[in-house]
N, CA, C and O atoms as CSV, one atom per row, in Angstrom:
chain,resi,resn,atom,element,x,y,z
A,1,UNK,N,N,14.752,-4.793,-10.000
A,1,UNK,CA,C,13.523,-4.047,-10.077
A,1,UNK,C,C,13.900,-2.572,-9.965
A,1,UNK,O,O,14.707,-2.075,-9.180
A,2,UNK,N,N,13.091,-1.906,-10.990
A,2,UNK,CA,C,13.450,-0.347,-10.739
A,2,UNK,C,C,12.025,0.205,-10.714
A,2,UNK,O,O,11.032,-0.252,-11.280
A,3,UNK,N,N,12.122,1.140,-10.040
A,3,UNK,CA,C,11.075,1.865,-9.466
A,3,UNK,C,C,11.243,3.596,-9.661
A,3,UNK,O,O,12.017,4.255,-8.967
A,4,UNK,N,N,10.489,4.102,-10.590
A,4,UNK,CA,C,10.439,5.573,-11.153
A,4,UNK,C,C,9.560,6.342,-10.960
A,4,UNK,O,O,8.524,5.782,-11.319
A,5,UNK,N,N,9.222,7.936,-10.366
A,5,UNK,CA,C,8.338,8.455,-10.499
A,5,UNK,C,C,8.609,9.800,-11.766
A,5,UNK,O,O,9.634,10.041,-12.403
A,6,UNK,N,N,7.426,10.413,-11.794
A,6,UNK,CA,C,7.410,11.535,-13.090
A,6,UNK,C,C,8.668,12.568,-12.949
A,6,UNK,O,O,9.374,13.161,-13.765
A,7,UNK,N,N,8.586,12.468,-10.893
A,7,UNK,CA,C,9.346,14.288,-11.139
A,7,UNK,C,C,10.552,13.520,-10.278
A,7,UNK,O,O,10.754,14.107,-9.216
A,8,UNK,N,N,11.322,12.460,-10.456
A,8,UNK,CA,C,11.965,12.247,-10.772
A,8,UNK,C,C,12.902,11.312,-9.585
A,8,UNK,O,O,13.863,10.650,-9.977
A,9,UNK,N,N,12.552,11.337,-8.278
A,9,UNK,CA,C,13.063,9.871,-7.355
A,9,UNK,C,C,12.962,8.790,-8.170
A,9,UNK,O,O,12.254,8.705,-9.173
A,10,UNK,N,N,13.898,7.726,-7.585
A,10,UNK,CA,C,13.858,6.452,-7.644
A,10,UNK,C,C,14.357,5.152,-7.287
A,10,UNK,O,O,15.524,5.314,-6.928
A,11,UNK,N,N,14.122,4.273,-7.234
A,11,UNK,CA,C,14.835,3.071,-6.193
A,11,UNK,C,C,14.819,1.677,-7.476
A,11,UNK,O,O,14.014,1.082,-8.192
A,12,UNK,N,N,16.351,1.692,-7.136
A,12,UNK,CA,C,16.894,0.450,-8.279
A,12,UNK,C,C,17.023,-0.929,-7.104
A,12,UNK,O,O,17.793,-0.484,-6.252
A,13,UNK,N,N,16.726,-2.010,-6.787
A,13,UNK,CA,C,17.488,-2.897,-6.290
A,13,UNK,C,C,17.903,-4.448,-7.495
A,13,UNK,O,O,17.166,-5.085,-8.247
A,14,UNK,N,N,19.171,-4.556,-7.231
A,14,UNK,CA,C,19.623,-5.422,-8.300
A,14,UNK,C,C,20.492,-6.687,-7.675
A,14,UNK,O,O,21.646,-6.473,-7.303
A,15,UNK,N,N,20.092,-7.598,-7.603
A,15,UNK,CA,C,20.631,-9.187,-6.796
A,15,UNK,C,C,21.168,-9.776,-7.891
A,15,UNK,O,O,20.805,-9.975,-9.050
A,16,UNK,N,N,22.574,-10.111,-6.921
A,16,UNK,CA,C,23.914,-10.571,-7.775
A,16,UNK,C,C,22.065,-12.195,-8.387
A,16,UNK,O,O,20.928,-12.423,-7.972
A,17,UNK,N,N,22.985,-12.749,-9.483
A,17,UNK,CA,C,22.509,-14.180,-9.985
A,17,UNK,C,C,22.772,-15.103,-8.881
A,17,UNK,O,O,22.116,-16.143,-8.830
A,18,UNK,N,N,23.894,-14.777,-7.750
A,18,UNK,CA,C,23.557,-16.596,-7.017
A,18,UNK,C,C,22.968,-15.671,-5.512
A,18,UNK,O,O,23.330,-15.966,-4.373
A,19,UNK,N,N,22.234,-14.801,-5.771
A,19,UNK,CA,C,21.842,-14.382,-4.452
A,19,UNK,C,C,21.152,-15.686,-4.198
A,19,UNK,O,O,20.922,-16.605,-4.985
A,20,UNK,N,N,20.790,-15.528,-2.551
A,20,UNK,CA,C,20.159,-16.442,-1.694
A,20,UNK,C,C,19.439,-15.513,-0.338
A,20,UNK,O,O,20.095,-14.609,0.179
A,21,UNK,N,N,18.097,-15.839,0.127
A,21,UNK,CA,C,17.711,-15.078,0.703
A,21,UNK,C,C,18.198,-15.306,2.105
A,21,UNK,O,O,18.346,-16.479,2.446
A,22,UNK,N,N,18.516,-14.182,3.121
A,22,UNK,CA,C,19.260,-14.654,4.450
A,22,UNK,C,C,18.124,-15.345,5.227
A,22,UNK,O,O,18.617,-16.243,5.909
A,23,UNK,N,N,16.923,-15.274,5.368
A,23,UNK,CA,C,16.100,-15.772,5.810
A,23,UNK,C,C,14.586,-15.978,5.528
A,23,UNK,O,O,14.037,-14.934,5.178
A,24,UNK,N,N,14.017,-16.740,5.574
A,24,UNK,CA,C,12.663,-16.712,5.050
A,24,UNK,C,C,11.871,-15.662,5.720
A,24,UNK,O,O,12.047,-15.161,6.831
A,25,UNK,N,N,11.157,-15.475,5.019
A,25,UNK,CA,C,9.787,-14.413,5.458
A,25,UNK,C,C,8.778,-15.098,6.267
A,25,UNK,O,O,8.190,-16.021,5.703
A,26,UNK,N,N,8.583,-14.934,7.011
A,26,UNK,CA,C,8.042,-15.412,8.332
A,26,UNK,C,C,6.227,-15.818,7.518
A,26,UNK,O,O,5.770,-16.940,7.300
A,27,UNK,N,N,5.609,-14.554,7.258
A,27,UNK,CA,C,4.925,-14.382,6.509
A,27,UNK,C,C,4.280,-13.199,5.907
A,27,UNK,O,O,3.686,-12.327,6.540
A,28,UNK,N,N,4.439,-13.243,4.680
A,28,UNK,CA,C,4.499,-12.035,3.472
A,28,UNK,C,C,3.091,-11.738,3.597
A,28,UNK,O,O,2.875,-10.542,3.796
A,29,UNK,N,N,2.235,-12.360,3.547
A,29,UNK,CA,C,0.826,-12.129,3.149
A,29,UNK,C,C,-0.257,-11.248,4.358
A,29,UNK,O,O,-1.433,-10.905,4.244
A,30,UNK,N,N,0.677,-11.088,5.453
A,30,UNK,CA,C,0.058,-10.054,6.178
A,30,UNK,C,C,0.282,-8.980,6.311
A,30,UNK,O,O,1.435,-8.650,6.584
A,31,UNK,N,N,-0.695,-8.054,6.175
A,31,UNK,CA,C,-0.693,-6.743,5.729
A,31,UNK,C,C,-1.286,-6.507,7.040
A,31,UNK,O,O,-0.845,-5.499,7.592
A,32,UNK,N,N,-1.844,-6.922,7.452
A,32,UNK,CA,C,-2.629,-5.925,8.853
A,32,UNK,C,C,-1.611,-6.008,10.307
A,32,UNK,O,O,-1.097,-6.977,10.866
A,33,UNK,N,N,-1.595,-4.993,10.523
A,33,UNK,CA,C,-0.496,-4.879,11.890
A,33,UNK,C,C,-1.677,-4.823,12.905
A,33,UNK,O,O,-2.685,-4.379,12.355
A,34,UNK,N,N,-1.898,-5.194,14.456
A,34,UNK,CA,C,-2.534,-4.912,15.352
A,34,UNK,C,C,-1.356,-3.747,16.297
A,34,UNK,O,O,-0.161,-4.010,16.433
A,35,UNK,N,N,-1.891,-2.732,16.747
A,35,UNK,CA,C,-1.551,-1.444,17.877
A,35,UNK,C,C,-3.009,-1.523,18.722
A,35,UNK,O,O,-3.924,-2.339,18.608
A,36,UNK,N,N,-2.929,-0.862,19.227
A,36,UNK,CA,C,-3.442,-0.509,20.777
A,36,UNK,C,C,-4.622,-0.019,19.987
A,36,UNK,O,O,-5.621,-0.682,19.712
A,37,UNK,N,N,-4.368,1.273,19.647
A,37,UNK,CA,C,-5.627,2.551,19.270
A,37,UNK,C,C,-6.196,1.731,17.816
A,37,UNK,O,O,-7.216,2.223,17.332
A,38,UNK,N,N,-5.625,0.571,17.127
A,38,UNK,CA,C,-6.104,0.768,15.475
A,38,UNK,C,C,-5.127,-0.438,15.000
A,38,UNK,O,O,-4.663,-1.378,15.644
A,39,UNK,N,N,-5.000,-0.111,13.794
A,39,UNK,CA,C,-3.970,-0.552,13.066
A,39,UNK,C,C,-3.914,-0.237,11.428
A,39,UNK,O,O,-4.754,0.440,10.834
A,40,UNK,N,N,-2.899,-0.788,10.901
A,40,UNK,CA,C,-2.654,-0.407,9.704
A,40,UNK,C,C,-2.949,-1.214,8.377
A,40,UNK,O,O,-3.277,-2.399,8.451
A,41,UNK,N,N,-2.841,-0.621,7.266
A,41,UNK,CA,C,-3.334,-1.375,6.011
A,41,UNK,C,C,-1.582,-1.127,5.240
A,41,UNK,O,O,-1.148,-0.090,4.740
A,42,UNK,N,N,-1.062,-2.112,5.347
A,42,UNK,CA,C,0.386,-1.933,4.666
A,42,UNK,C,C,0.643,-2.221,3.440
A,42,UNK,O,O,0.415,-3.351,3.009
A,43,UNK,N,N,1.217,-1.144,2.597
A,43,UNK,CA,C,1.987,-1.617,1.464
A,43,UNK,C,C,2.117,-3.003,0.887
A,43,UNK,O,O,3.294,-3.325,1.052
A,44,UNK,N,N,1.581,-3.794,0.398
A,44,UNK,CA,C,2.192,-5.702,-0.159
A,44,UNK,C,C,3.437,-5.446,-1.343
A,44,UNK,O,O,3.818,-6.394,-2.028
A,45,UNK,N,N,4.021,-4.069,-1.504
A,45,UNK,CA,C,5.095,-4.902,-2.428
A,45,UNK,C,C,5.884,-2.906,-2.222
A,45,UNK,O,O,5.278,-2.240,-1.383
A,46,UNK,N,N,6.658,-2.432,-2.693
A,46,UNK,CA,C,7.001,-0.987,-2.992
A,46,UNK,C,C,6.932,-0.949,-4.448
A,46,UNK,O,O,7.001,-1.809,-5.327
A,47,UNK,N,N,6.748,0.534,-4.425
A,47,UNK,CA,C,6.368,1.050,-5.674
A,47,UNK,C,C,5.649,2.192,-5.744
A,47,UNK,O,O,5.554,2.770,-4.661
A,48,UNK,N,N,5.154,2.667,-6.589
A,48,UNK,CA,C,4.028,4.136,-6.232
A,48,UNK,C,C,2.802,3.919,-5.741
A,48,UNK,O,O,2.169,2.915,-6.066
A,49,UNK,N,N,2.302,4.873,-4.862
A,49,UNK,CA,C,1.230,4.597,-4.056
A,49,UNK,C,C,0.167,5.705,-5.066
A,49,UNK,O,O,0.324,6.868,-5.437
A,50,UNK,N,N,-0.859,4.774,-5.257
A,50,UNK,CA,C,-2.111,5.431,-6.251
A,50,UNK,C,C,-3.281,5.510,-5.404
A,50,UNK,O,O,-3.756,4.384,-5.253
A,51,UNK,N,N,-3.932,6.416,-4.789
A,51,UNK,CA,C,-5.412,6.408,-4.019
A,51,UNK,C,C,-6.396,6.230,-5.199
A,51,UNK,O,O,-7.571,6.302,-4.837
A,52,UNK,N,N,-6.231,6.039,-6.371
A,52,UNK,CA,C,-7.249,5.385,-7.346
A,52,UNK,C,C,-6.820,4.434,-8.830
A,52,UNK,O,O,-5.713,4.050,-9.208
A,53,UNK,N,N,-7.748,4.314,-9.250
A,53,UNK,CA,C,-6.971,3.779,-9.970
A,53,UNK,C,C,-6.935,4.504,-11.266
A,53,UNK,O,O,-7.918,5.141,-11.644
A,54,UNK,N,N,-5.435,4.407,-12.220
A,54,UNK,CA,C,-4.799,5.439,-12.811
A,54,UNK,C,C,-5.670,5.524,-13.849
A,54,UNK,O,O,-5.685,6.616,-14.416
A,55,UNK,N,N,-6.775,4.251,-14.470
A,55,UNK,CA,C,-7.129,4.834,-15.808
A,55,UNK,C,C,-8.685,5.342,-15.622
A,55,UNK,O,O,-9.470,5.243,-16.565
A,56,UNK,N,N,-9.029,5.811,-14.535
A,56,UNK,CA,C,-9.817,6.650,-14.169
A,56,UNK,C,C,-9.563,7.944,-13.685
A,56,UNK,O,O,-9.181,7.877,-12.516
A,57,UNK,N,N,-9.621,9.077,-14.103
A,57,UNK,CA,C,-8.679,9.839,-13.931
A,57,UNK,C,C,-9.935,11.115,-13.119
A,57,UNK,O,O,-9.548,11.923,-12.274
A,58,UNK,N,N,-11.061,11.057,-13.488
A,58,UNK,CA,C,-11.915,11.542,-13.151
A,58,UNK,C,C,-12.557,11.285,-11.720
A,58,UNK,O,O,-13.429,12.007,-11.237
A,59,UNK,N,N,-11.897,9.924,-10.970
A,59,UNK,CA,C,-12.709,9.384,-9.881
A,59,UNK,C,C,-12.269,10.102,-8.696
A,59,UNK,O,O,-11.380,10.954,-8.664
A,60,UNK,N,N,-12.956,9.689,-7.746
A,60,UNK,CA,C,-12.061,10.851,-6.449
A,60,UNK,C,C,-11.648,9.263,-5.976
A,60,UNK,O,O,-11.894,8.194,-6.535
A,61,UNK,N,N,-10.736,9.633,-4.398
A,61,UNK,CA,C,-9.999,8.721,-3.841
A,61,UNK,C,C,-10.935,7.374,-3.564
A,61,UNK,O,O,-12.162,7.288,-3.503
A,62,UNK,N,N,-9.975,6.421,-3.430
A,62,UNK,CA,C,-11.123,5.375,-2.942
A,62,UNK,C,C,-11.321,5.434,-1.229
A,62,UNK,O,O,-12.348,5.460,-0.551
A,63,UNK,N,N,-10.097,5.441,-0.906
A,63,UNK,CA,C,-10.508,5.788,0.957
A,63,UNK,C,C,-9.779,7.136,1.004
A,63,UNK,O,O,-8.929,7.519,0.200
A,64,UNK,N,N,-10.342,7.931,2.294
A,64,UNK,CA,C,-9.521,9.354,2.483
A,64,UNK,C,C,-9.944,8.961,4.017
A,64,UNK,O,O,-10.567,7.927,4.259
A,65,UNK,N,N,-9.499,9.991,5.130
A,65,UNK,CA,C,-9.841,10.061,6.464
A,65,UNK,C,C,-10.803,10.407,6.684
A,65,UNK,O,O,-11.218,11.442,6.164
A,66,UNK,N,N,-11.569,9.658,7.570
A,66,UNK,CA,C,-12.859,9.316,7.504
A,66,UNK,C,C,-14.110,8.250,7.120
A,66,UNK,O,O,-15.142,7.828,7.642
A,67,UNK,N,N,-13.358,8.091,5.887
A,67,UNK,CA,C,-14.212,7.080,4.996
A,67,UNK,C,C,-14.469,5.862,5.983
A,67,UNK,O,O,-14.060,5.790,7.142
A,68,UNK,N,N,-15.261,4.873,5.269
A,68,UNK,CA,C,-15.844,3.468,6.402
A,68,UNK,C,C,-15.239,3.083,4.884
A,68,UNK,O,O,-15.164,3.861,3.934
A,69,UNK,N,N,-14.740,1.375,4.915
A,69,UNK,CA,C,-14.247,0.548,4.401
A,69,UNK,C,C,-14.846,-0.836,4.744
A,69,UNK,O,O,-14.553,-1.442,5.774
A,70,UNK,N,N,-15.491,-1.178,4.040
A,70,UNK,CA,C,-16.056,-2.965,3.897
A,70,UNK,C,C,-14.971,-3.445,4.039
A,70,UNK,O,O,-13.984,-2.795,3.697
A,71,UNK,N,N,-14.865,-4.533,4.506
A,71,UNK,CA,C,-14.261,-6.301,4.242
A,71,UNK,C,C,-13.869,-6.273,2.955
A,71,UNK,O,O,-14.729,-6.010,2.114
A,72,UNK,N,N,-12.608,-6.517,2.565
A,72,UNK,CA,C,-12.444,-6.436,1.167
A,72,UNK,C,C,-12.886,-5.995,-0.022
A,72,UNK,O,O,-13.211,-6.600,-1.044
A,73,UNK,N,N,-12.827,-4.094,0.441
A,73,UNK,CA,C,-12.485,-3.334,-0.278
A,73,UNK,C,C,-11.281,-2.915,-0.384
A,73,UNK,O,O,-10.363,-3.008,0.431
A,74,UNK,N,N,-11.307,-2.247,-1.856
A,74,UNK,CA,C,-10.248,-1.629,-1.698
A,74,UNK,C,C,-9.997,-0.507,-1.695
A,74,UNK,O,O,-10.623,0.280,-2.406
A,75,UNK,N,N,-8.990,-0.120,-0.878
A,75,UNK,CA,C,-8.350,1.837,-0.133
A,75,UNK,C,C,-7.653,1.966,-1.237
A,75,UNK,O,O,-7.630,3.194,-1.315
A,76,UNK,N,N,-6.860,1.451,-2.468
A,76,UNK,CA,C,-5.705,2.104,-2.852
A,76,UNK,C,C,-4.912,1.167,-3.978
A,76,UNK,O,O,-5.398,0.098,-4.347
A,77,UNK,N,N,-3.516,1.723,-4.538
A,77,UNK,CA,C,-3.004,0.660,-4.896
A,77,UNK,C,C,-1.448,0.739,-4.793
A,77,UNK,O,O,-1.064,1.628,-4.033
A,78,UNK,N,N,-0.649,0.135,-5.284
A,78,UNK,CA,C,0.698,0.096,-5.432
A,78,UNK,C,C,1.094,-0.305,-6.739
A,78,UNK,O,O,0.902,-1.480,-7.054
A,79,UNK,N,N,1.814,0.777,-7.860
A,79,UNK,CA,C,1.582,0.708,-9.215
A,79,UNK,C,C,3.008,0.334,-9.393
A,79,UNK,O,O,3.718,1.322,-9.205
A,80,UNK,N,N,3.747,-0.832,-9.715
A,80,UNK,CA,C,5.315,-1.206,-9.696
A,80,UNK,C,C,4.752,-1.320,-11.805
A,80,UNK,O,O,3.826,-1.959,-12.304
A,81,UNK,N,N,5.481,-0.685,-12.280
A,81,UNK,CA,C,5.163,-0.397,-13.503
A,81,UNK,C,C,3.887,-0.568,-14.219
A,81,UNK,O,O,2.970,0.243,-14.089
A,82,UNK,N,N,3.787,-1.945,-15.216
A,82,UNK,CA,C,2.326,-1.371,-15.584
A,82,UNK,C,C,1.650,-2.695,-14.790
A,82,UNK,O,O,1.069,-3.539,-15.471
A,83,UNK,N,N,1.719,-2.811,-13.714
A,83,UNK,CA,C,1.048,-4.106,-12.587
A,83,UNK,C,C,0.834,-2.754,-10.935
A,83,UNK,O,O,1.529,-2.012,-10.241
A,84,UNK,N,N,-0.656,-3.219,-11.094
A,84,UNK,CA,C,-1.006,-2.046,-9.970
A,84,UNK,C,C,-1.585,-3.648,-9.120
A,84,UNK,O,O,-2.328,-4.480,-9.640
A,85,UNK,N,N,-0.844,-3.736,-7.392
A,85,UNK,CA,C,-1.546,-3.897,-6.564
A,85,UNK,C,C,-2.469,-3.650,-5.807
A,85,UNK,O,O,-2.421,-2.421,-5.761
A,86,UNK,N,N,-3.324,-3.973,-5.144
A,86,UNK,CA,C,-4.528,-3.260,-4.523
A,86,UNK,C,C,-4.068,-2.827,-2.915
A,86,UNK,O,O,-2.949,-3.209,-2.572
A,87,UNK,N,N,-4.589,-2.329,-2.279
A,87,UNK,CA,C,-4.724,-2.424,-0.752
A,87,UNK,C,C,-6.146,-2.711,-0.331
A,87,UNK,O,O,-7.142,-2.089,-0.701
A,88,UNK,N,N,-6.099,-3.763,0.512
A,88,UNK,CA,C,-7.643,-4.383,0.284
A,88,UNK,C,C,-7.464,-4.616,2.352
A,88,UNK,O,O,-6.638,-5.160,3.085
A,89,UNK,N,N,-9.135,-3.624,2.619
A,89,UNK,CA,C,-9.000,-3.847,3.895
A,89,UNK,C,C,-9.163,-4.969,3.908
A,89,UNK,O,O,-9.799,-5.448,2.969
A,90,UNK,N,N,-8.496,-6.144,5.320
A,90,UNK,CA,C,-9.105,-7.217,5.564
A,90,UNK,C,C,-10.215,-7.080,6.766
A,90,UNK,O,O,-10.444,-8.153,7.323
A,91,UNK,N,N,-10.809,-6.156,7.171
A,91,UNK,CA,C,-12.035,-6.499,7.588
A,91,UNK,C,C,-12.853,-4.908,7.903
A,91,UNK,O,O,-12.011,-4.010,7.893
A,92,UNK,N,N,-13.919,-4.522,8.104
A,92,UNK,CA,C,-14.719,-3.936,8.146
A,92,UNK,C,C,-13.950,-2.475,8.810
A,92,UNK,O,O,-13.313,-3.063,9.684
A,93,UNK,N,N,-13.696,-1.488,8.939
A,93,UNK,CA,C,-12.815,-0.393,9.285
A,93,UNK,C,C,-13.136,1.191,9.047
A,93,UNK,O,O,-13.678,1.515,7.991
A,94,UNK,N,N,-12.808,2.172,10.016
A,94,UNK,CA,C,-12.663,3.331,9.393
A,94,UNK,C,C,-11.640,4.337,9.205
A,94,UNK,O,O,-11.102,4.778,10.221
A,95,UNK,N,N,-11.270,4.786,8.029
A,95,UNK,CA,C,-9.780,5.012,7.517
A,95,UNK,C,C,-9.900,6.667,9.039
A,95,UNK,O,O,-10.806,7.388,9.456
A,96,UNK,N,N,-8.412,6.511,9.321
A,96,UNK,CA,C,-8.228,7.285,11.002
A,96,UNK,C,C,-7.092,8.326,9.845
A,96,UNK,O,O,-7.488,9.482,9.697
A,97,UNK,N,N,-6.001,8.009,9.211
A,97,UNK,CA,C,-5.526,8.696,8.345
A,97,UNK,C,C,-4.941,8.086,6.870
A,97,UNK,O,O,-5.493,7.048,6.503
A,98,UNK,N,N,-4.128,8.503,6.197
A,98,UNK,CA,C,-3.556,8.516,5.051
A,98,UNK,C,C,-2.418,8.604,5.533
A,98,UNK,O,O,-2.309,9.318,6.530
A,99,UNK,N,N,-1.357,8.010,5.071
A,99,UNK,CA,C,-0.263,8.115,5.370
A,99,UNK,C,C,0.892,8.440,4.439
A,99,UNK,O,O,2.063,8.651,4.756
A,100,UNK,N,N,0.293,8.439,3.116
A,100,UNK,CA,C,1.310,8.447,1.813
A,100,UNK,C,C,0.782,9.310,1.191
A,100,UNK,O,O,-0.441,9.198,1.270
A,101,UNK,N,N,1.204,10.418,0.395
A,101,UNK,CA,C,0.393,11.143,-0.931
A,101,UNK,C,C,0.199,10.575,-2.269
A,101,UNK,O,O,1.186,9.845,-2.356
A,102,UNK,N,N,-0.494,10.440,-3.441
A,102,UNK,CA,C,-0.623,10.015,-4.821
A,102,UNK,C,C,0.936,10.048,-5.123
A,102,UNK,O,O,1.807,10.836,-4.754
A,103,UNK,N,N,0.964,9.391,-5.589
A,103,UNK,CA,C,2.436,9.536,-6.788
A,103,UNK,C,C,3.774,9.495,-5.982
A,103,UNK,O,O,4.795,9.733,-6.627
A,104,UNK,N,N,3.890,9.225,-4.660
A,104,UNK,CA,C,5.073,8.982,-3.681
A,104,UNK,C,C,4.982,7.782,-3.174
A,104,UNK,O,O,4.038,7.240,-2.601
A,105,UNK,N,N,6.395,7.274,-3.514
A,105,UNK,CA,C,7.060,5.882,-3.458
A,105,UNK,C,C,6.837,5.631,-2.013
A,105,UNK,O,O,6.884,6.551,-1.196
A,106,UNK,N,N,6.526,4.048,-1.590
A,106,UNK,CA,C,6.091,3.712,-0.572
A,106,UNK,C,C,7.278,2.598,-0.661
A,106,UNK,O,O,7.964,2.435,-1.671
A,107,UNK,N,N,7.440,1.745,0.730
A,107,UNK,CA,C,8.018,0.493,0.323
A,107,UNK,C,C,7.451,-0.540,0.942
A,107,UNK,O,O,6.338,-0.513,1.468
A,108,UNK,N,N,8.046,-1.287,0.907
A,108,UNK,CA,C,7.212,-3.049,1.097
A,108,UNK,C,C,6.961,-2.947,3.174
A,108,UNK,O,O,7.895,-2.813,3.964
A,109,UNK,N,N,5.725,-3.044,3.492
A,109,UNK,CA,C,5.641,-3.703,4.296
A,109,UNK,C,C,5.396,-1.547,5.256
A,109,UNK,O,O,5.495,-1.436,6.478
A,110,UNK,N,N,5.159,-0.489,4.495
A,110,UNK,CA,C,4.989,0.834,4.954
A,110,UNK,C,C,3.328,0.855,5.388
A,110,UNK,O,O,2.526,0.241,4.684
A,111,UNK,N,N,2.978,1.443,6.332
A,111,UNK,CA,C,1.935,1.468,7.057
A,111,UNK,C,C,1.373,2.790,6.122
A,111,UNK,O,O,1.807,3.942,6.104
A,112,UNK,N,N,0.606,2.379,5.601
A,112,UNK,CA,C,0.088,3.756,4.427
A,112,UNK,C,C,-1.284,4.146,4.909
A,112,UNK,O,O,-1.438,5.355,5.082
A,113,UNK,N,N,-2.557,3.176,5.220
A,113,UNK,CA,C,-3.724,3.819,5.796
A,113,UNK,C,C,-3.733,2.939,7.057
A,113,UNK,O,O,-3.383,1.761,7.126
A,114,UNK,N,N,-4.222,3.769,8.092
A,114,UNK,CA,C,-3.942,3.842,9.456
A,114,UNK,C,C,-5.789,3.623,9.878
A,114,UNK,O,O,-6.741,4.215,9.369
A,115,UNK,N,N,-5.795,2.725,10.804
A,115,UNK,CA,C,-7.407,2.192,10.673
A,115,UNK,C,C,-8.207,2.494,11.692
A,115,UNK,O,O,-7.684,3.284,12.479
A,116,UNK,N,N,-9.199,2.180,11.944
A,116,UNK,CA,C,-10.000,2.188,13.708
A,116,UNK,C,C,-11.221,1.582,13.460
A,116,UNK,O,O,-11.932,1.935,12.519
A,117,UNK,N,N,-11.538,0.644,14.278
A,117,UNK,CA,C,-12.305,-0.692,14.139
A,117,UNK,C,C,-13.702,0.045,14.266
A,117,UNK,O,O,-13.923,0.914,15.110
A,118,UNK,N,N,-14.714,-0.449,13.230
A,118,UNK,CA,C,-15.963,-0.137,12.457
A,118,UNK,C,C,-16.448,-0.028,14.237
A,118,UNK,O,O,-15.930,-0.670,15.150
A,119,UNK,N,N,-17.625,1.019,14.362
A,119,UNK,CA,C,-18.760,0.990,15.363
A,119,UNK,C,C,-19.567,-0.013,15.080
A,119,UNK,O,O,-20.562,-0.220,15.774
């Protein structure tokens, strides 16, 4: 997998053919970390971090600091070429910060919007 931006970083990773993984993933599908004050909405894969989506070019962000976030909405995405993931709160929230800018590479499992549980 290679991973490119416009002005010009990038991250190649390339596994010999008899790779084997050293250990299983405990589990991939959680994105929400619990902390004390909040918690986070993490990255599900690396790649470029998009606060909208790219073929709207006119829209403003979908979450910024501040914003309130429904139950599966979505804050954002992760664009690994032409396949954009979402960041989808899993439950009711209000974005506390941003943690990534548009167009800067994030990686798998990076704490990108930072949360604080709905009033």
């Amino acid at each position: 997998m290679e991973i490119t931006t416009k002005d010009g970083p990038a991250l190649k990773i390339v596994l010999a053919p008899d790779a084997r993984l050293a250990r299983q993933p405990e589990d991939v599908r959680d994105v929400a970390s619990s902390v004390t004050e909040g918690w986070a909405i993490k990255a599900p894969l690396a790649g470029v971090f998009r606060d909208r989506h790219p073929g709207d070019v006119d829209a403003s962000p979908l979450a910024r600091q501040g914003s309130t976030l429904e139950a599966a909405e979505i804050a954002g995405f992760v664009e690994v070429g032409p396949i954009l993931l979402p960041f989808i709160a899993p439950k009711a929230a209000i974005v506390s910060g941003v943690q990534a800018r548009p167009g800067e590479l994030v990686g798998y499992g990076d704490p990108v919007f930072m949360m604080e549980h709905a009033q």
